[in-house]
C-alpha positions in Angstrom: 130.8 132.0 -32.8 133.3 134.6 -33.5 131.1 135.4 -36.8 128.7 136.8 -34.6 130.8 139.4 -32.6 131.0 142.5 -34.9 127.9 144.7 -35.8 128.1 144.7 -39.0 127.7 141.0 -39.4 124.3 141.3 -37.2 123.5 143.7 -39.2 123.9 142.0 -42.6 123.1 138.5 -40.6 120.1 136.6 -42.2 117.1 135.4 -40.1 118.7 131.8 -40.0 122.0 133.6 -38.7 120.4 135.8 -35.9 118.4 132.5 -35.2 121.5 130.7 -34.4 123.1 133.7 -32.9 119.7 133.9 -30.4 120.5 130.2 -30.2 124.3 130.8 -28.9 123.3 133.3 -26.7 121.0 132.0 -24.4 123.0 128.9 -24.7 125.8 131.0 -23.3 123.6 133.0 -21.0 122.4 129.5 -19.5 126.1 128.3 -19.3 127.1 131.7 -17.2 124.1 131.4 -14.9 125.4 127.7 -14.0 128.4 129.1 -13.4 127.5 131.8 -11.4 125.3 129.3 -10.1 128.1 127.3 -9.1 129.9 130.5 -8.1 127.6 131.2 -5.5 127.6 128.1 -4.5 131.3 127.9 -3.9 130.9 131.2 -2.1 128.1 130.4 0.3 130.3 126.6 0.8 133.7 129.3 1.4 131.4 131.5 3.9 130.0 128.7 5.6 133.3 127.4 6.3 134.8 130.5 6.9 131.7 131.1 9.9 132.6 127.7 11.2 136.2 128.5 11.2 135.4 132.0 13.5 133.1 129.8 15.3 135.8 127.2 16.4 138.1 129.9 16.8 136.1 132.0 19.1 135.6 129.0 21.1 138.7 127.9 21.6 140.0 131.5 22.2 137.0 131.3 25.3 138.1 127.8 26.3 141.6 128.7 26.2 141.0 132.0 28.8 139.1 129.7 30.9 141.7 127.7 30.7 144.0 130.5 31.4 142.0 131.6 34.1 141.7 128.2 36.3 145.5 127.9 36.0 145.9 131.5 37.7 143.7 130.3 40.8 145.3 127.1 40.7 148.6 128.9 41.0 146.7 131.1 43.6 145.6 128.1 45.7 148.8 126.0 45.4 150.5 129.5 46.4 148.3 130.1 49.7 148.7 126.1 50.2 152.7 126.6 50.2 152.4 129.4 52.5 150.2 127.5 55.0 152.4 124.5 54.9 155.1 126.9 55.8 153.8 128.0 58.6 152.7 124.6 59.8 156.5 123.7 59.6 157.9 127.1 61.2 155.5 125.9 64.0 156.6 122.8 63.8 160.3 123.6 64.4 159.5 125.6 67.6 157.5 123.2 69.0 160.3 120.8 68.5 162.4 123.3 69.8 160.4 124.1 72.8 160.1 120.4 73.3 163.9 120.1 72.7 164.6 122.5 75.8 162.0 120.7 77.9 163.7 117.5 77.6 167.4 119.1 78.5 165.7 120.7 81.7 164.1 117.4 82.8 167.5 115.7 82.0 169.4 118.6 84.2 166.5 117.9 86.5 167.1 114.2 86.8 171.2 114.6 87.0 170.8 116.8 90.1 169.9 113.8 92.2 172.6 112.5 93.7 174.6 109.6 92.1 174.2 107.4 96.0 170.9 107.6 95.6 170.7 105.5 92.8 172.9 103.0 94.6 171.0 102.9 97.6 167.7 101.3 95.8 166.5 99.6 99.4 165.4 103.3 99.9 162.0 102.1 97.5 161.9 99.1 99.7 162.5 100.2 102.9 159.6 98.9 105.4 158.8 95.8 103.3 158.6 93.3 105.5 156.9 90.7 103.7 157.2 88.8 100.4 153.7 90.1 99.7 154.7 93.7 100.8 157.6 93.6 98.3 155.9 92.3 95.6 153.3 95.1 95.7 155.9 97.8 96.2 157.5 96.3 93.4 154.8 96.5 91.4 153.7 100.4 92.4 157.3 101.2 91.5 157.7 99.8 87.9 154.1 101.8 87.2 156.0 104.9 88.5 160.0 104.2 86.9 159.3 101.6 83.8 161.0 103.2 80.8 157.6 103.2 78.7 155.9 105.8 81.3 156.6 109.2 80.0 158.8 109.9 83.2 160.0 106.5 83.6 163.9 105.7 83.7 165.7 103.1 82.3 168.6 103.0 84.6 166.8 103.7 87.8 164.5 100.8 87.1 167.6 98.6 86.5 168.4 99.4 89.8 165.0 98.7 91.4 165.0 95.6 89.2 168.4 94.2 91.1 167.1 95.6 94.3 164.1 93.6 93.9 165.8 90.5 93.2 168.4 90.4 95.7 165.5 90.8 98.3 163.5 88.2 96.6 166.3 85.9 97.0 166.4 86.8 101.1 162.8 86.2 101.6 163.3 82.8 99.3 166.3 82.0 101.5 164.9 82.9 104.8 161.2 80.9 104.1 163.0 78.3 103.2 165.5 78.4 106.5 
């Protein structure tokens, strides 16, 4: 339609000419409002993504300071945890300590008694005069010295162990005498 774009021609056009060139403009007038049509279209599609796009992002810029912000009072938490744990252990070590000292005094305690007094075990049985006497004496002392009581002694109830059995034997020997 180049024929129709100077003003002289439209000027000089016949009525069939300016017919056809009425004809080619609103033909091209109702091409260019499809495409702007289609324009807008596009547009409003580019927006709409474009708001979703802001959208997502705003929520994962919020997700990700929540995010943010839990792992600081994790952090905070596992922090004041820490610092009870070590406390629970510094208290710990004294108390072993402590405990530590204890046991060395009762040991001291224990190595002041003379060494003849562990080898003179008919002390614990002295006045039994019966098998039934012994046996009960016997049994009052391993309550007192067995090694699972929290002061019992392993050595000294060996001794009161042989002690016990040597007696045994002389009541054994002498009932059957």
């Amino acid at each position: 339609m180049e024929k129709f774009i100077s003003e002289e021609r439209i000027d000089k056009a016949t009525e069939e000419e300016l017919f056809e060139m009425k004809l080619w403009i609103y033909k091209e007038s109702q091409r260019l409002e499809q495409e702007q049509m289609a324009v807008d279209r596009k547009v409003a599609e580019i927006e709409a993504e474009m708001k979703k796009f802001r959208d997502r992002f705003q929520f994962e810029r919020s997700r990700l300071e929540h995010d943010k912000q839990k792992l600081q009072d994790d952090k905070a938490l596992f922090d004041q945890q820490i610092e009870i744990l070590k406390e629970g252990f510094d208290k710990l070590n004294i108390d072993k300590k402590k405990l530590e000292r204890e046991r060395k005094k009762l040991e001291q305690e224990k190595g002041y008694l003379r060494e003849d007094e562990y080898s003179r075990a008919e002390i614990f049985f002295q006045g039994v005069n019966s098998l039934l006497a012994l046996k009960k004496r016997y049994r009052d002392l391993m309550k007192i010295y067995h090694p699972d009581n929290l002061c019992g002694d392993h050595k000294l109830c060996d001794i009161i162990n042989e002690e016990y059995n040597v007696l045994l034997r002389q009541f054994d020997a002498y009932m059957k005498a």
